[in-house]
SETORKOL-486744 format. One line per 5 residues: number of its first residue (from 0); their letters; for each residue x, y, z of C-alpha. Coordinates in Angstrom, 1 decimal, m for minus. Layout:
BEGIN
NUM	a	X:Y:Z  ...
This chain:
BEGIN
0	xxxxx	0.0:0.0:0.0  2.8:2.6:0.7  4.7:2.0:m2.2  1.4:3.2:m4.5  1.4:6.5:m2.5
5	xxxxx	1.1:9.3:m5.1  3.1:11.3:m2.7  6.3:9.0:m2.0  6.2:8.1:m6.2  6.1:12.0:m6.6
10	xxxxx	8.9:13.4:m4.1  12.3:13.0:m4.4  12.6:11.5:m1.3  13.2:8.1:m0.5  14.7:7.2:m3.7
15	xxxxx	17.9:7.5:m5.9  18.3:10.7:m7.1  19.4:10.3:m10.5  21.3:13.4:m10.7  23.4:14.0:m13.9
20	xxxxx	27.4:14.4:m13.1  28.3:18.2:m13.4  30.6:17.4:m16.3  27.7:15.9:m18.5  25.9:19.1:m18.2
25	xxxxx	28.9:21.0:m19.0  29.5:19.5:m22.4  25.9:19.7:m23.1  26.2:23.3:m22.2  29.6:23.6:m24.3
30	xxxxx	29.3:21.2:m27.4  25.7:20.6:m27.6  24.6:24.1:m27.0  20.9:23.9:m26.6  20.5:28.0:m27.1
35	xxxxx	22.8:28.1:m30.2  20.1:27.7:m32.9  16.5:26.6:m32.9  16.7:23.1:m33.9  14.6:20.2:m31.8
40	xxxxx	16.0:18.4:m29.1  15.5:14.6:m28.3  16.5:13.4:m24.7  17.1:9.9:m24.4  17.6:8.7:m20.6
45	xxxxx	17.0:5.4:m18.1  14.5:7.2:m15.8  12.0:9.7:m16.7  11.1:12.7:m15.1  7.6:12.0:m14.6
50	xxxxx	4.8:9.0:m14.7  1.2:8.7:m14.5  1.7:5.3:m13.1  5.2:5.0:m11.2  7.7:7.1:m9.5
55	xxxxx	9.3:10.7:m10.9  12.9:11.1:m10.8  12.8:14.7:m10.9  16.6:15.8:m10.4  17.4:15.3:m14.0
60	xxxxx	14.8:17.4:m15.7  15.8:20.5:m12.7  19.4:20.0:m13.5  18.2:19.8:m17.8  16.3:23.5:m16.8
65	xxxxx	19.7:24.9:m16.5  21.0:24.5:m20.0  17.9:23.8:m21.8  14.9:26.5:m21.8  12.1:24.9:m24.4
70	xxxxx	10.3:22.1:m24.9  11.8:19.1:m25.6  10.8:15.6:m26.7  12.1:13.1:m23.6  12.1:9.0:m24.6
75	xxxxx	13.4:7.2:m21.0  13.3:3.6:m20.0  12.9:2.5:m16.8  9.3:1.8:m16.2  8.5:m1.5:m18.0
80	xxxxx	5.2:m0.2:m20.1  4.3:2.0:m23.3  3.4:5.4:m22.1  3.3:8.7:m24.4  2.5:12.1:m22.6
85	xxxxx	1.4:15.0:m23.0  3.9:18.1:m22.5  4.8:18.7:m18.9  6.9:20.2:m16.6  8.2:19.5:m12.8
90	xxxxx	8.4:22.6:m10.7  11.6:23.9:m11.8  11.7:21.6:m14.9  12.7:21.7:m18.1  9.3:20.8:m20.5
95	xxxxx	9.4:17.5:m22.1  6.7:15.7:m24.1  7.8:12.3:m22.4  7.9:9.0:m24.0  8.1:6.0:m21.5
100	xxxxx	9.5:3.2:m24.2  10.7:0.8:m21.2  8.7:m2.1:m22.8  11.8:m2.7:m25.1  13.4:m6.3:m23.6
105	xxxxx	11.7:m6.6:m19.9  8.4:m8.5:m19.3  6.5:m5.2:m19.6  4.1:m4.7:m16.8  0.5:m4.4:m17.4
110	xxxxx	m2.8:m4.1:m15.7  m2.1:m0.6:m13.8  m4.6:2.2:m15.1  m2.8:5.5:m14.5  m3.6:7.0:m11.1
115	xxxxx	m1.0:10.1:m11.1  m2.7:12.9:m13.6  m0.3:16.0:m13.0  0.8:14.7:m16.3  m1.4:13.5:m18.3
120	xxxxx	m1.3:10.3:m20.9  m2.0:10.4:m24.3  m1.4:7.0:m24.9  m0.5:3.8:m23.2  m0.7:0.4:m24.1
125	xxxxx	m2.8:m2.6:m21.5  m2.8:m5.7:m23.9  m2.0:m8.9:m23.0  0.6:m10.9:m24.5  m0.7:m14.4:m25.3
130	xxxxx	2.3:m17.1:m24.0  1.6:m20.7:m23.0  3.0:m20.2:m19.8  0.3:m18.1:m18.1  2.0:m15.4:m17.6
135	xxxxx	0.3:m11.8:m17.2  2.3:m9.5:m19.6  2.5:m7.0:m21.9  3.8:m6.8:m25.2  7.2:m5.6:m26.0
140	xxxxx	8.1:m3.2:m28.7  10.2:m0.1:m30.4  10.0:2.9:m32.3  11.6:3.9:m35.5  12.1:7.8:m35.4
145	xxxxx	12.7:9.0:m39.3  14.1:12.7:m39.4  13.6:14.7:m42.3  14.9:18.1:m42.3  12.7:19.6:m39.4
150	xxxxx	10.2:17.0:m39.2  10.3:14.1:m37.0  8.2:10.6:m37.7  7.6:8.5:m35.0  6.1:5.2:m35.5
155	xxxxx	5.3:2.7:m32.7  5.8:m1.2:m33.1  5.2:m4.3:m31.7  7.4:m7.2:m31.0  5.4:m8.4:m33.9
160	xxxxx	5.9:m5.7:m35.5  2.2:m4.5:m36.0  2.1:m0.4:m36.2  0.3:0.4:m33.1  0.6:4.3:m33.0
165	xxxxx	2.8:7.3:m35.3  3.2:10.8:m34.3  4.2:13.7:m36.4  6.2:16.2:m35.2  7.5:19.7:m37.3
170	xxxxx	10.1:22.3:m36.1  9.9:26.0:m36.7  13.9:26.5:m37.4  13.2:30.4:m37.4  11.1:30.4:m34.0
175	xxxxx	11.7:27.0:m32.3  8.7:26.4:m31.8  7.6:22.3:m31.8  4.7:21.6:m33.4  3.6:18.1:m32.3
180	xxxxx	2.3:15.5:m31.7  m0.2:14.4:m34.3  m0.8:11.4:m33.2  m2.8:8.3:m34.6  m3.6:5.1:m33.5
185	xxxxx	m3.1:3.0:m36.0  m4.2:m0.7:m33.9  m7.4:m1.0:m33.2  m7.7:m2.5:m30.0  m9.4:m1.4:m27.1
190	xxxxx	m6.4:m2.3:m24.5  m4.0:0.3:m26.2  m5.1:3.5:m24.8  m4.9:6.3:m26.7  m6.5:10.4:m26.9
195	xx	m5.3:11.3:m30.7  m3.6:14.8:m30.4
């Protein structure tokens, strides 16, 4: 029962902090240079920053606030599901539209509706993978982002490599603004969850 409080999956308490070393920032500071144009920026990380369904490691995306200051699009691991968010931001955070693709290798946990909605889901995926040993789980899966000057195609697969979902995404290279996420869902099947955007 304590370990589905909202609040303890929330604070930063009582968990690892996740903090990124000093030097990483520095070099993203120095040679990545997040303010030096107006191109998009894709995070990749183990733990995320926020979940409607598990804990927040919310060190990372303070520390990220420093050297980044716009939205950004944020794929992690760590949680063993399919989860796609809306843009959000933890107090003193730098904005991400998170991507929770931890259901790459793992047994992918299923059967947990969300319960946190600070951020809210656009899209996670509940079905059941069929096996002859019984076992309650999810399927696994990948993405296959396709660049293409300033716009981003995201498409959403299966381990049998069924499309499930694709989001569009476009960059203003004058503004920097993101434009995003169309997204589709391309399965139909009532366990993956999905509110097109």
């Amino acid at each position: 029962m304590l370990q589905r409080s909202k609040w303890l999956r929330k604070t930063t308490w009582f968990k690892p902090g996740c903090a990124m070393p000093e030097p990483v920032l520095a070099w993203l500071q120095s040679s990545v240079n997040p303010d030096g144009d107006k191109r998009g920026l894709i995070l990749l990380s183990h733990h995320g920053p926020h979940s409607a369904f598990e804990s927040w490691y919310q060190i990372p995306a303070k520390q990220l606030a420093r050297v980044i200051h716009r939205p950004v699009i944020w794929f992690w691991g760590h949680e063993h599901r399919l989860a796609i968010y809306e843009k959000f931001r933890v107090q003193e955070g730098v904005e991400a539209y998170g991507r929770c693709m931890g259901h790459g290798g793992m047994p992918v946990e299923r059967g947990a509706t969300p319960d946190i909605l600070d951020c809210r889901w656009l899209a996670w995926d509940n079905r059941r993978y069929p096996n002859d040993e019984k076992v309650d789980v999810g399927y696994n899966g990948h993405a296959n982002l396709s660049l293409n000057g300033p716009a981003l195609h995201i498409a959403h697969y299966d381990l049998n490599q069924a499309l499930l979902l694709t989001e569009d995404w476009h960059i203003d290279i004058e503004s920097g603004a993101l434009e995003g996420p169309s997204l589709k869902k391309v399965l139909d099947d009532p366990s993956l969850h999905c509110r097109e955007a």
